[in-house]
C-alpha positions in Angstrom: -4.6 77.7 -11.6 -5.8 74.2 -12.1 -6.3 72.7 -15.1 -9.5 72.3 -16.5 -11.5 68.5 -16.1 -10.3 66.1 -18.7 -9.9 62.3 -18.8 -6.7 61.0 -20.6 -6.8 58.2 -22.7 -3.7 56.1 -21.0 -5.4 54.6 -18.2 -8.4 53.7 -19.5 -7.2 52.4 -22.5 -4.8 50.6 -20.0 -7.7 49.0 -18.0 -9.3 47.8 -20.8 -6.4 46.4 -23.6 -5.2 44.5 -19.9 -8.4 43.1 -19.1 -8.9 42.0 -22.8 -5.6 40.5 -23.1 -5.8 38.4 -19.7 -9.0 37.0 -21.4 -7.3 36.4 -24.8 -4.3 34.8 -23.2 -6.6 32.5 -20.9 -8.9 31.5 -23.9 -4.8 31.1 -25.8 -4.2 28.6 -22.7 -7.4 26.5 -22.7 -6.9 26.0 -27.0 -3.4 25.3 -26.2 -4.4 22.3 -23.6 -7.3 21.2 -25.5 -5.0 20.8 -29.3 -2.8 18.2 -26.6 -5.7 16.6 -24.8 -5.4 12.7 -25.8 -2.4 13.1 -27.8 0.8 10.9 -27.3 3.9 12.3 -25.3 6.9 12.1 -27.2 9.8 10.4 -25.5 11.8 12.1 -28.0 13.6 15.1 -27.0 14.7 18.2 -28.9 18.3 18.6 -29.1 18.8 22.8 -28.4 22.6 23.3 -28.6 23.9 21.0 -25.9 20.9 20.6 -24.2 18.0 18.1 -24.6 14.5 19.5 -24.2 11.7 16.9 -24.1 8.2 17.8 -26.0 6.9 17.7 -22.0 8.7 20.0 -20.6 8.3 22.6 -24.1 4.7 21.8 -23.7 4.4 22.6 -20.0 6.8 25.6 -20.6 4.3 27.1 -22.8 1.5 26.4 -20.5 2.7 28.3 -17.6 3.8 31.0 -19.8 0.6 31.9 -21.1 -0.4 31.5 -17.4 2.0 34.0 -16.5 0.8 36.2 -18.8 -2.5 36.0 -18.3 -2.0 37.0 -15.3 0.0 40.4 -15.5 -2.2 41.2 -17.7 -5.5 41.3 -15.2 -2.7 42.2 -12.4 -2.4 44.9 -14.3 -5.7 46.1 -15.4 -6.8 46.1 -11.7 -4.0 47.5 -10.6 -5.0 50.6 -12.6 -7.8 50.6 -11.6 -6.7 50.6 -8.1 -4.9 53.4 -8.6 -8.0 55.5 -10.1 -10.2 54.4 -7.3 -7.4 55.2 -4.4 -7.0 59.2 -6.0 -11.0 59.3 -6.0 -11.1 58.1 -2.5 -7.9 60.9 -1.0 -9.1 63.4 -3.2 -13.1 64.1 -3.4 -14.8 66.9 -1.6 -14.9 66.9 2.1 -12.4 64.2 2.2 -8.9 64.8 4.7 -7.7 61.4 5.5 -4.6 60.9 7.7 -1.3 60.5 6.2 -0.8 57.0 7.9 -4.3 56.0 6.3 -2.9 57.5 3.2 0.1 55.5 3.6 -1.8 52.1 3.8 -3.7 53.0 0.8 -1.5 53.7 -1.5 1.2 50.8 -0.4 -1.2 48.1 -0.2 -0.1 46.7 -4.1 3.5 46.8 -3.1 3.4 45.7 0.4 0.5 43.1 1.5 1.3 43.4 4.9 -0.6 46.6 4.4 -3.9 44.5 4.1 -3.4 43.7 7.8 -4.8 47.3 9.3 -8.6 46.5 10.0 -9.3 50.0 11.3 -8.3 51.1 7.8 -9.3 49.2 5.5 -12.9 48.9 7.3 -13.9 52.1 6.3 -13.0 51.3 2.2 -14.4 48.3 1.4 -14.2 48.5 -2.4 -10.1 49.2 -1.7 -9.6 46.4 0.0 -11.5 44.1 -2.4 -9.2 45.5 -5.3 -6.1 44.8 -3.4 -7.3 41.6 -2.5 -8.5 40.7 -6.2 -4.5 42.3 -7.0 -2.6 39.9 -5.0 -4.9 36.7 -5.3 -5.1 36.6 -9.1 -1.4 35.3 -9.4 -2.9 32.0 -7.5 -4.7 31.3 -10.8 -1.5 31.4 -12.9 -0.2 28.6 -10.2 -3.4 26.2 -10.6 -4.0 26.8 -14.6 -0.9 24.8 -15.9 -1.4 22.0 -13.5 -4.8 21.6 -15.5 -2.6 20.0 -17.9 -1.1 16.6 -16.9 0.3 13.0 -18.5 -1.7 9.7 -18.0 -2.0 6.3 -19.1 -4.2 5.7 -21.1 -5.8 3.1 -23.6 -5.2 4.2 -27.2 -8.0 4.5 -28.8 -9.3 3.0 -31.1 -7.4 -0.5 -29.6 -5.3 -2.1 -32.3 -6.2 -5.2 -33.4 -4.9 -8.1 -35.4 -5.7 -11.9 -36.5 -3.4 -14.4 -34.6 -3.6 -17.4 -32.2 -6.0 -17.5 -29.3 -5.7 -20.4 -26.4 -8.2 -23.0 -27.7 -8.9 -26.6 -27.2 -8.7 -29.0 -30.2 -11.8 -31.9 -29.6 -11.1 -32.6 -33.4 -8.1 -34.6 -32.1 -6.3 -37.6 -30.8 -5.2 -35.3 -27.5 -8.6 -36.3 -25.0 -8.6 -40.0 -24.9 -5.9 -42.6 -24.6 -4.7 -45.1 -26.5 -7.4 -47.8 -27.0 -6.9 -51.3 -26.8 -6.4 -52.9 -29.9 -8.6 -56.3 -31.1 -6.1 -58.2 -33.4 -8.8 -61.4 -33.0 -11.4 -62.0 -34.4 -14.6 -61.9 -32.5 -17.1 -59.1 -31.6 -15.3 -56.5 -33.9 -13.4 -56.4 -36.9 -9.8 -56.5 -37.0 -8.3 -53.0 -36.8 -11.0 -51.7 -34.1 -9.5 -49.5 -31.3 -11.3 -49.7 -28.1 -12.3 -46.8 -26.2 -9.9 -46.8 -23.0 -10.4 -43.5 -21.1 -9.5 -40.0 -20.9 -5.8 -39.1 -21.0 -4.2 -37.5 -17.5 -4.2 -34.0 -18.5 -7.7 -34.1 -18.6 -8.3 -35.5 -15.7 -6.1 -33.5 -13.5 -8.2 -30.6 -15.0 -11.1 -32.1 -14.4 -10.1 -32.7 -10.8 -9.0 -28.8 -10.6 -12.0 -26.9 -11.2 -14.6 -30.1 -9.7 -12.3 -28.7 -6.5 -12.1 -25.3 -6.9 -15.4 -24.7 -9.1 -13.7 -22.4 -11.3 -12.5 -21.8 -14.8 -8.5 -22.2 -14.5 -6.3 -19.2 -15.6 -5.9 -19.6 -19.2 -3.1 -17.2 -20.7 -3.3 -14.6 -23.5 -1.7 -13.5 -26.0 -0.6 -10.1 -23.8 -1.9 -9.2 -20.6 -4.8 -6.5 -21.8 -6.4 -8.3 -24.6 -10.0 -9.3 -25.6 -11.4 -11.8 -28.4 -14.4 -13.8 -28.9 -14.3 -17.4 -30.1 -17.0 -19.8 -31.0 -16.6 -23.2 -30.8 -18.7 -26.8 -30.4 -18.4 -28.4 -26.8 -19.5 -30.6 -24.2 -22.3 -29.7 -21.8 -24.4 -31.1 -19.2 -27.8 -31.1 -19.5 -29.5 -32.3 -15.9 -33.4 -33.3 -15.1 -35.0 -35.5 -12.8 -35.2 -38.8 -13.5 -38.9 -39.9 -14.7 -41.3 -41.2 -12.0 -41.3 -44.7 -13.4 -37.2 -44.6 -13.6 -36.9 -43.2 -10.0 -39.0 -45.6 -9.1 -37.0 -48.8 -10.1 -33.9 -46.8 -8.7 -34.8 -46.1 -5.4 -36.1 -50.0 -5.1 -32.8 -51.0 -6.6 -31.1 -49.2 -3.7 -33.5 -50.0 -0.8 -32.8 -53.7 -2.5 -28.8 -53.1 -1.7 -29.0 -51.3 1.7 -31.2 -54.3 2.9 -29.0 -56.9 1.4 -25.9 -55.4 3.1 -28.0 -55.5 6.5 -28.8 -52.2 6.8 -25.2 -51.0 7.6 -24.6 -48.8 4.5 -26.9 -46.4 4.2 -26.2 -44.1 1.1 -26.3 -40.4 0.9 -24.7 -40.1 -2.1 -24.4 -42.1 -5.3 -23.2 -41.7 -8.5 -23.5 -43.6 -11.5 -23.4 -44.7 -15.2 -25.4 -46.1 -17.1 -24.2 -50.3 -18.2 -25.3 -52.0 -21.6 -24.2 -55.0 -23.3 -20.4 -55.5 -22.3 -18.2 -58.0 -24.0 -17.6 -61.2 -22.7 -14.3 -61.8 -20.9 -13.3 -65.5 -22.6 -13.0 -63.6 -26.0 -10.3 -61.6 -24.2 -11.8 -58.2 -24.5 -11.6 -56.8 -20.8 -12.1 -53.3 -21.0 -15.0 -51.6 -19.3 -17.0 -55.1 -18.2 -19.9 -55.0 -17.0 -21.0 -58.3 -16.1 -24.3 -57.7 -14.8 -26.3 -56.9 -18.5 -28.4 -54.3 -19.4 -29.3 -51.7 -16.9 -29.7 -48.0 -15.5 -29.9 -48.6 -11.9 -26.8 -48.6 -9.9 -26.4 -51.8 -8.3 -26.4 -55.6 -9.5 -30.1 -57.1 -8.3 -29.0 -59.7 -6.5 -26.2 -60.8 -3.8 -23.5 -59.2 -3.5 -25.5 -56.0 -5.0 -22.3 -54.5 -6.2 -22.2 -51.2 -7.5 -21.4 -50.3 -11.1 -17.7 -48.5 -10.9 -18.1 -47.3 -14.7 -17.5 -43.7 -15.0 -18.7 -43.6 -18.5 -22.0 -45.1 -20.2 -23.6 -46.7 -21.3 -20.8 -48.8 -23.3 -22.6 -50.7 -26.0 -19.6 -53.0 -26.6 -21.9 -55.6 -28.5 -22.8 -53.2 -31.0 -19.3 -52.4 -32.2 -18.0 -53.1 -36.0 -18.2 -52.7 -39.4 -22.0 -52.6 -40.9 -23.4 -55.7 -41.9 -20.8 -57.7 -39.6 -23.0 -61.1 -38.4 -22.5 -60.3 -34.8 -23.6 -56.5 -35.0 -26.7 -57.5 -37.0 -25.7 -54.9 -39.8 -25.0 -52.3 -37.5 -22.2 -50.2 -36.6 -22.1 -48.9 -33.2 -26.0 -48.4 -32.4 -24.8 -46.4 -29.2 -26.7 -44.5 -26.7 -26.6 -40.9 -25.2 -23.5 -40.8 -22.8 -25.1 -40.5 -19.5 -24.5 -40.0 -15.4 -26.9 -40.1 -12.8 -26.4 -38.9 -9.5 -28.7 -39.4 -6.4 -28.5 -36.9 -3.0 -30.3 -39.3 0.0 -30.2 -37.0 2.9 -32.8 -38.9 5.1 -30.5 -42.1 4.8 -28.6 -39.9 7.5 -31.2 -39.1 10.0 -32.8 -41.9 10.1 -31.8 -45.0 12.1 -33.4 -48.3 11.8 -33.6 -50.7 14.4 -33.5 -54.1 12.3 -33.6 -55.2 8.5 -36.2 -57.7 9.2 -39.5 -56.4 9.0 -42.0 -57.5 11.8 -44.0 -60.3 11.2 -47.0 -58.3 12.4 -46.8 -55.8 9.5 -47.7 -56.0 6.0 -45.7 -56.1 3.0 -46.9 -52.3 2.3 -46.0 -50.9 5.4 -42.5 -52.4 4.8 -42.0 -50.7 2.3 -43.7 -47.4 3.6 -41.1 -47.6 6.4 -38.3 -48.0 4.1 -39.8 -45.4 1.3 -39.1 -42.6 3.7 -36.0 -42.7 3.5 -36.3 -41.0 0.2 -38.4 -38.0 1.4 -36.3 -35.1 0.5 -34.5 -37.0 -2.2 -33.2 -36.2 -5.3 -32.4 -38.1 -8.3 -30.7 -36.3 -11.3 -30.4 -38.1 -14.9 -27.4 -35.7 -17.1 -26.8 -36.4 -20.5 -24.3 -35.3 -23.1 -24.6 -32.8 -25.4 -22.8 -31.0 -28.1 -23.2 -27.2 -27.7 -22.6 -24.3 -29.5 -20.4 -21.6 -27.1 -19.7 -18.2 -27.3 -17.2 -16.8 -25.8 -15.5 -12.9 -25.2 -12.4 -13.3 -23.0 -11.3 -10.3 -21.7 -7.7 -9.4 -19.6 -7.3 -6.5 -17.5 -3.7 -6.1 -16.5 -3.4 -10.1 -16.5 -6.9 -10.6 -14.7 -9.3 -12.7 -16.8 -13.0 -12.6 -17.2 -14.7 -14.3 -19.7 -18.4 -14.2 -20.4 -19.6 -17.7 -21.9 -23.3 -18.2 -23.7 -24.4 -21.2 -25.0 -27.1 -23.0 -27.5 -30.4 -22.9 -25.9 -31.8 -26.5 -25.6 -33.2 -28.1 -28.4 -30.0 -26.0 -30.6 -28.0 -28.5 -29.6 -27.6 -32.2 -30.2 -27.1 -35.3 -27.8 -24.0 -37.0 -27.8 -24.0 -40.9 -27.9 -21.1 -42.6 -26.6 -18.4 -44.9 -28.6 -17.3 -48.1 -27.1 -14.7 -48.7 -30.0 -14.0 -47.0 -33.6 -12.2 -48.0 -37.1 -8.6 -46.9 -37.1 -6.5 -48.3 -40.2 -2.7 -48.6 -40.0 -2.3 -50.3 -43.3 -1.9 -47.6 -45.1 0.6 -44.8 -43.3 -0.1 -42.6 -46.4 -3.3 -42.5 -46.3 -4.8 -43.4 -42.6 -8.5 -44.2 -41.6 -10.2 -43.1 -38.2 -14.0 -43.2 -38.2 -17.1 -45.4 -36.9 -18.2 -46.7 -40.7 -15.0 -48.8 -41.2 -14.1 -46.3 -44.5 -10.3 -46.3 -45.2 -8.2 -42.8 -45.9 -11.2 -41.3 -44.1 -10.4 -39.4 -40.5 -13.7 -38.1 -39.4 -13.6 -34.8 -37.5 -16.5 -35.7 -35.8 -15.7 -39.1 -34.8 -12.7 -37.3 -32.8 -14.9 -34.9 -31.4 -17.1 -37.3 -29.5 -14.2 -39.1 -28.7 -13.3 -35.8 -27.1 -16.6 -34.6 -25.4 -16.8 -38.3 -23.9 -13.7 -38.8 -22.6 -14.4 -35.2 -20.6 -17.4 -36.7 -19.4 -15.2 -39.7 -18.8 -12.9 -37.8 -16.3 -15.5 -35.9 -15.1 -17.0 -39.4 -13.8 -13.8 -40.1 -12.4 -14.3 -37.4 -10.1 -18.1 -37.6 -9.1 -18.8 -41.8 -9.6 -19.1 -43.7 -6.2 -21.2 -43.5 -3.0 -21.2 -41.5 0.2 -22.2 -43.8 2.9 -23.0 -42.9 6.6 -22.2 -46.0 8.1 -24.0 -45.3 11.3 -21.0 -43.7 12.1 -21.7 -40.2 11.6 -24.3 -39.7 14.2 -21.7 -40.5 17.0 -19.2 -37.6 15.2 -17.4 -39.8 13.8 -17.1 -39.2 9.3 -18.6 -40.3 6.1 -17.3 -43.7 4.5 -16.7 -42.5 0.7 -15.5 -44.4 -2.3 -15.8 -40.9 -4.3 -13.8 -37.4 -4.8 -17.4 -35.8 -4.2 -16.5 -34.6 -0.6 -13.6 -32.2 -1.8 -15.7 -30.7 -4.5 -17.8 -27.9 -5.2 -21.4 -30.0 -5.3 -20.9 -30.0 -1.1 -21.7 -26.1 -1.5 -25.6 -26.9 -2.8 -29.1 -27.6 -1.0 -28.7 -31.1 -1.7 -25.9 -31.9 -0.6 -24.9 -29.4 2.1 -26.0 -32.0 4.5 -22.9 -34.2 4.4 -20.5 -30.9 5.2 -21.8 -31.3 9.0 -21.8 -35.0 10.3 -17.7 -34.6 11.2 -17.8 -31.3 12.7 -17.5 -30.7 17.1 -20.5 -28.0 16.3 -22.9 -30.4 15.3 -21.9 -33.4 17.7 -22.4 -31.3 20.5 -25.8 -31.2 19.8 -26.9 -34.4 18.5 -24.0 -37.0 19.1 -22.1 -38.2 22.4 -20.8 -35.2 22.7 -23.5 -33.4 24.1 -21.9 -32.0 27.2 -19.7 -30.0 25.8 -22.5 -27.5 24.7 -23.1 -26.3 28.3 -19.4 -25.6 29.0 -18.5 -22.3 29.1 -15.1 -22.8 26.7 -15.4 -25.7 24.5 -17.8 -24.0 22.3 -15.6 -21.2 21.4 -13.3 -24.1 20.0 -15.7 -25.6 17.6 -14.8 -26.0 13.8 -16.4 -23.4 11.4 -19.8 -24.4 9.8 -21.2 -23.4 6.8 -24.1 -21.6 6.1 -26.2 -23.6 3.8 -26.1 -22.9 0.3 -28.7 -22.1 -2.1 -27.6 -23.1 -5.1 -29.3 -26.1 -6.7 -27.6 -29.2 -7.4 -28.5 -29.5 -11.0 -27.6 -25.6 -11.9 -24.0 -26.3 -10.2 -23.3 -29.4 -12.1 -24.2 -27.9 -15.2 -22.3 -24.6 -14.6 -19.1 -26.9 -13.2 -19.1 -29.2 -16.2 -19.4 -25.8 -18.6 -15.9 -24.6 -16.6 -14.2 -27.7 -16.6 -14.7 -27.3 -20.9 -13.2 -24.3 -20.9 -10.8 -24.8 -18.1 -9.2 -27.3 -21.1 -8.2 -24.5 -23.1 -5.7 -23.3 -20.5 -3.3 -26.8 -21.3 -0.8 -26.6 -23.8 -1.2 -30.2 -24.3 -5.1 -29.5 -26.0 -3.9 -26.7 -28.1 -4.4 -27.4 -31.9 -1.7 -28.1 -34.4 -1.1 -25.5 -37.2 -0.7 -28.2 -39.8 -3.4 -30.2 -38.7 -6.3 -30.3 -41.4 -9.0 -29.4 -38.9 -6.3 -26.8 -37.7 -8.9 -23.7 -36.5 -8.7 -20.1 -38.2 -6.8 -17.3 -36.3 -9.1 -15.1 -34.4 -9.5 -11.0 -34.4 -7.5 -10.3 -31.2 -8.2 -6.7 -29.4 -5.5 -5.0 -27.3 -5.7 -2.6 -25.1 -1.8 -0.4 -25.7 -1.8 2.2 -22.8 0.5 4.8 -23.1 1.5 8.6 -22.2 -1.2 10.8 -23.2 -1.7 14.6 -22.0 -4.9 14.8 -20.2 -6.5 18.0 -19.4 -9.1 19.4 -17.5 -11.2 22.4 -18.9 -13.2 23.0 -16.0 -10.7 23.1 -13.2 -9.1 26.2 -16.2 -12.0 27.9 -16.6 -13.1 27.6 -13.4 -9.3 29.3 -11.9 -9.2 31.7 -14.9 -13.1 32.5 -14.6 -12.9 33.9 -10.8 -9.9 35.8 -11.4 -11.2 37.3 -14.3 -14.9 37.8 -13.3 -13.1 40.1 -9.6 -10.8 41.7 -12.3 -14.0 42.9 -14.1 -15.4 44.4 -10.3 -12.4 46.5 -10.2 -11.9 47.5 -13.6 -15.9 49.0 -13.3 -15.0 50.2 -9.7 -11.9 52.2 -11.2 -13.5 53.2 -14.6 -16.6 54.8 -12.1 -13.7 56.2 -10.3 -12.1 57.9 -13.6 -15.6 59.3 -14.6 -16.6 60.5 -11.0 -13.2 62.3 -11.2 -13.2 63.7 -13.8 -9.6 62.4 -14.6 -7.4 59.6 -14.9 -3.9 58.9 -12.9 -0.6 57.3 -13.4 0.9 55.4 -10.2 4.2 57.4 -11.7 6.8 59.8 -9.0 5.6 62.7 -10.7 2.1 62.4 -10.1 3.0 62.4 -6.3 4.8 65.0 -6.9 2.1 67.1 -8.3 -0.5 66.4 -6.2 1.5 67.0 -2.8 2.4 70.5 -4.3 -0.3 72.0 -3.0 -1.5 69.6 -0.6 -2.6 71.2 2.3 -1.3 69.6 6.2 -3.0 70.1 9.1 0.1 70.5 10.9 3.5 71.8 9.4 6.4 69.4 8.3 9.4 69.9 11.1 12.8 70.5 8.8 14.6 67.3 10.2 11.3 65.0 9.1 11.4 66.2 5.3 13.9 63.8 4.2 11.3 61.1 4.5 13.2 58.6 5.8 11.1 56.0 8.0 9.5 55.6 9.7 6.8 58.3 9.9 6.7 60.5 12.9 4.0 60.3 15.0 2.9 63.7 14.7 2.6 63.2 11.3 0.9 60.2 11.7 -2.7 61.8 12.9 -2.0 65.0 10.2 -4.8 65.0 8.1 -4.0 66.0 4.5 -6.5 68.2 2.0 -5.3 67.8 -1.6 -6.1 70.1 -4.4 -8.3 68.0 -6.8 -11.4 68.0 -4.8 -14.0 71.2 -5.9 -13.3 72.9 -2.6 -9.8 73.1 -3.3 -10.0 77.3 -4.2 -10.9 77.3 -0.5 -8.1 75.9 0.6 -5.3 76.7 -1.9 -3.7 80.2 -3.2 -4.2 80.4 -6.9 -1.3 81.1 -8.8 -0.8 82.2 -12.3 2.2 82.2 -14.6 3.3 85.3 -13.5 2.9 84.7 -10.0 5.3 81.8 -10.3 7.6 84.2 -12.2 7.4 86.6 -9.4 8.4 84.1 -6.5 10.5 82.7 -8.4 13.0 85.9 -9.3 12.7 86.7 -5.2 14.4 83.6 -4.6 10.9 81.4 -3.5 10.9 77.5 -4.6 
C-alpha cells in the first residue's frame, strides 16, 4: 500500500540553506568590492611557482568566484523547488497529463529548448516562470564581477609640497634697460641713471597678449597642479577725463586738425602725459619733450606735433639728490604714471567742406560745427597703480586656468613715475640703488616701480599714436596709423569697433564708390567677413588687458627671481593632482543584478515550498524516484515491447497517452493494492 503522508526534511532544508547561501555569498561579493573600492592596484605580481599572478587578476578571480557561487546556490534552490512544484502539478487529483507534456515538464532544467512549446507551457504558468527564473539567474553571475573595475583616479587627499612656482621678480633689474648714465654735472648728481625704457622681453609680451588679449601659457611645475600666490603688481585704473580736462583736450585737437587743414581727422589717439624735460645743450637727450608742461596731446602751435612719449609724465627737472640747488631740495617730486586714450568716431563720418569758417557765421557757431565732431566721444585718463593680486592657478592635464582677484580701489596705491634714480658703483662691496642718494642701500621698492613703469612703458609702446582717417576711408580705401592699436584687442569694444569696417568690400558697397556691387547678384557672396559689434567697454578691456599682460610676465624665464637674491620670494604650497590605478565599483549595478535574481528565486522557492505542503511530501530529481513513481503509473494505452527500451524519440502513440500516477487521493481507484505478501506471492510465481 502507499505510504502514509510525510514531508522529508532534504528538500526543504535544500530550498532554504540554497537560497540563504546565494544571499550570503552576494552580500560576501558586495563587502569584497567595497574593502577594494578606492584602493591602489598593485603592479606587483605574486610569484606562484613559475607563474606570476598580478593582485588584479587574484582580485577579479575572487569576484567571479563568489559570483559563481552565488549563483548555484539560487540555481539550486529553485531548481528544487521546481522539482516539488512539477510532482504537484503530474500528480494531484484529477490530473492525467500526456507523456509528451510530461516530457517537457520535467526536461525543461536540462534542456531550454523545452521552453519553446507554447501549447505547453501556456497552461502552467508558474512552471514556466520557475524555469525561466532557473536559466536566467546565471546572467547575474556574468554582470556582478564586471561591477568591479580599474580607473584613474586622483589620489586623494592630493600630495602637496613647498617648491618654486613661475613668478615674476618686479624687485629687480630684469624690466627696464640700462639707463643712461650723467657723468656731468648739471641737472643731477653724478652717479644718476636715467630711466631708458623697458627691456625687449617685455615688450614682446606686451605685444603678445595686446594681440591676442590673453594671458600666455605659463608652465608648471607638472601638468595637474594648483597653488595660489600673492603678489604686488601693476594695474590700470581707467575714468573719464574731468569736464574741464576734456575740455582743453578736445580744443587742443580741433586746434591740430585745423592746423593741418582739415586733412587728418583723428579717430584714435593715444598719449602721455609731458612735464619738465631736460634741456638738450646740457647733453641729456633722453625722453625730450620740448614743448613744456602739459596733458594734451599736441604742441599748441605750428607744426602741432604730437607727443611720441609712451611713458609720463617724465619730471626730468626734478631729479637728484635732496637739497641739490637745481631740484630746490627735492628729490624726484614725480607724478602718477599716466596714459590717455581718446576714441573719435564722428571724425569718420563726418566730412567738412573747408577749414575756413564763413565769414557770415559767428565765432560760436564755429566752433558748434567743429564740436560735433566729438558727439559720441570718449576720452579715457589711466593711471598706475600698485595692486595687491591673488591668484589660484590651476592645470588640468597641461590646460591652465587661473582665477586672478585684486585690491579693491582705494586698497591700493598710485604709482608715480621715475625719470632717473641713485645707483653707486663706487663701492662693488657694498652697492646703492634708490631715489634718496643713500649708499649700500638697494631699495626693493625703488626697483619695483622701476618695474611696474617700464610695463606701463611697453604697454605705451603698443597703444601710443593716432588712427587717422585721412578722407580716405569713405572711398574704401584704409586707416593711416602711426600705432599697433589696429592689430589689438581694443578693436573688439564699443568704442572702437568703428574702425574694424572702413577697409572692408561689405561696407563700401554701401557707402563708398563701390555702390554697384550691392545689386549684383555675385559680388556680395564675395565680401570680407564683418564683425558683429562688440559690447565690451573700452575702459573694462584695457583694464582687464593690462591685468593679463602682468601676469602674462610670469611665463618668461628671463623675469623669474634669483634664489640668492635678497628679495628672493618664499617657496609656495604646491597641490598635485597624482592619478593612478584604483578599483572602482559600483554597488548599485550589484545589488541591482543580485537583487532580481534573488527576489524570482524567492517566487519559486514559496511556489515549491506551497507545492511540498499541498503534497503532502517532498521529492528528489534522483533515477529512483522515477522509478517509483512510474511503478504504478497507470497508461491509457499499453507500452508495445519494441518501444520499452526508451530510446528516442517517443512514439507517437505514446505521445497523446495520458498517464495517471499513484500519488494523487484517487489513486485506490486506479491502482491494485498490494501488501508484503502479495509481492511475495507474485514474486515466487515468477511475476516482476
Amino acid at each position: 500500500m502507499l505510504s502514509n503522508s510525510h514531508i522529508h526534511w532534504l528538500a526543504p532544508v535544500t530550498i532554504l540553506s540554497s537560497l540563504i547561501g546565494g544571499i550570503v555569498l552576494a552580500l560576501s561579493h558586495h563587502l569584497f568590492n567595497s574593502s577594494l573600492k578606492g584602493t591602489l592596484v598593485d603592479a606587483e605580481p605574486y610569484k606562484l611557482v613559475s607563474y606570476e599572478v598580478s593582485q588584479q587578476q587574484i582580485n577579479t578571480a575572487v569576484g567571479t568566484a563568489l559570483a559563481f557561487l552565488s549563483r548555484s546556490c539560487l540555481v539550486v534552490a529553485v531548481s528544487t523547488a521546481y522539482t516539488q512544484a512539477f510532482w504537484w502539478t503530474i500528480t494531484r487529483d484529477g490530473t492525467s497529463p500526456r507523456l509528451s507534456t510530461v516530457d517537457v515538464l520535467y526536461s525543461v532544467l536540462s534542456n531550454i529548448w523545452s521552453l519553446f512549446r507554447p501549447k505547453t507551457w501556456w497552461r502552467h504558468p508558474l512552471l514556466l516562470l520557475t524555469a525561466l527564473v532557473t536559466w536566467l539567474i546565471p546572467i547575474a553571475a556574468i554582470i556582478t564581477p564586471a561591477t568591479l573595475s580599474v580607473a584613474v583616479a586622483a589620489v586623494t587627499p592630493p600630495p602637496s609640497e613647498f617648491r618654486t612656482v613661475p613668478m615674476a621678480d618686479f624687485e629687480s633689474l630684469k624690466f627696464f634697460a640700462p639707463g643712461q648714465s650723467n657723468t656731468f654735472t648739471g641737472l643731477a648728481s653724478v652717479d644718476t641713471v636715467f630711466y631708458n625704457g623697458p627691456t625687449y622681453m617685455v615688450e614682446r609680451i606686451a605685444h603678445s597678449v595686446a594681440t591676442g588679449g590673453t594671458i600666455l601659457p605659463i608652465s608648471p611645475s607638472s601638468p595637474n597642479a594648483s597653488w595660489s600666490l600673492d603678489f604686488n603688481g601693476p594695474a590700470l585704473r581707467c575714468s573719464n577725463v574731468n569736464a574741464t580736462l576734456q575740455a582743453l583736450m578736445q580744443t587742443n585737437i580741433l586746434n591740430a586738425y585745423r592746423g593741418n587743414s582739415c586733412q587728418q581727422p583723428y579717430n584714435y589717439l593715444a598719449w602721455t602725459a609731458a612735464n619738465g624735460s631736460p634741456t638738450p645743450s646740457e647733453g641729456i637727450a633722453s625722453n625730450e619733450d620740448p614743448f613744456g608742461n602739459h596733458a594734451v596731446p599736441f604742441s599748441a602751435t605750428t607744426p602741432f606735433a604730437m607727443n611720441q612719449g609712451t611713458l609720463g609724465p617724465l619730471l626730468y627737472d626734478a631729479v637728484g639728490a635732496k637739497g641739490n640747488a637745481t631740484t630746490n631740495g627735492t628729490a624726484n617730486a614725480t607724478q602718477v604714471a599716466t596714459i590717455y586714450l581718446a576714441a573719435i568716431p564722428k571724425f569718420k563720418y563726418r566730412e567738412l567742406g573747408s577749414c575756413d569758417a564763413n565769414p557770415n557765421i559767428t565765432a560760436e557757431q564755429v566752433n558748434d560745427e567743429f564740436g560735433r565732431y566729438f558727439v559720441n566721444s570718449t576720452i579715457l585718463e589711466c593711471q598706475l597703480w600698485n595692486t595687491s593680486y591673488h591668484t589660484n592657478f590651476t592645470y588640468v592635464d597641461g590646460q591652465q586656468s587661473i582665477d586672478i582677484t585684486t585690491s579693491e580701489r582705494g586698497e591700493d596705491s598710485s604709482v608715480d613715475t621715475l625719470a632717473g634714480f641713485y645707483m653707486n658703483g663706487d663701492y662693488p662691496k657694498c652697492a646703492g640703488l634708490n631715489v634718496d642718494y643713500e649708499g649700500c642701500n638697494v631699495d626693493r621698492y625703488t626697483l619695483q616701480r622701476l618695474s611696474f613703469q617700464a610695463i606701463l612703458d611697453a604697454f605705451g609702446r603698443v597703444f601710443v599714436g593716432t588712427v587717422l582717417d585721412g578722407q580716405q576711408s569713405k572711398y574704401g580705401g584704409t586707416y593711416t596709423t602711426d600705432t599697433k592699436v589696429m592689430s589689438t584687442v581694443l578693436l573688439d569694444t564699443k568704442e572702437l569697433s568703428f574702425l574694424r569696417t572702413p577697409s572692408n568690400w561689405a561696407n563700401a558697397a554701401e557707402t563708398g564708390t563701390y555702390t554697384h556691387l550691392g545689386s549684383t547678384d555675385n559680388m556680395p557672396s564675395l565680401y570680407d567677413w564683418t564683425a558683429e559689434p562688440s559690447q565690451k567697454s573700452l575702459k573694462d578691456t584695457i583694464e582687464q588687458l593690462f591685468q593679463n599682460i602682468t601676469i602674462s610676465m610670469l611665463s618668461s624665464e628671463n623675469f623669474q627671481p634669483n634664489r640668492s637674491s635678497p628679495f628672493a620670494p618664499a617657496l609656495v604650497n604646491v597641490t598635485s593632482r597624482i592619478y593612478q590605478n584604483v578599483y572602482e565599483y559600483s554597488a548599485v549595478k550589484l545589488w541591482l543584478a543580485y537583487g532580481i535574481a534573488i527576489g524570482f528565486t524567492l517566487l519559486g522557492v514559496i511556489f515549491g515550498l506551497i507545492a511540498i505542503i499541498t503534497n503532502g511530501a517532498s521529492y528528489s530529481d534522483d533515477f529512483s524516484t522515477i522509478l517509483r513513481t512510474a511503478r504504478y503509473a497507470c497508461l491509457s494505452k499499453e507500452v508495445n515491447y519494441c518501444d520499452s527500451d526508451g530510446r528516442d524519440p517517443l512514439p507517437r502513440y505514446l505521445s497523446d497517452t495520458t498517464v495517471v500516477f499513484a500519488g494523487g487521493k484517487s489513486a485506490p481507484k486506479h491502482f491494485v493494492v498490494q501488501t508484503k505478501s502479495d509481492i511475495s506471492r507474485n514474486l515466487a510465481h515468477g511475476y516482476r
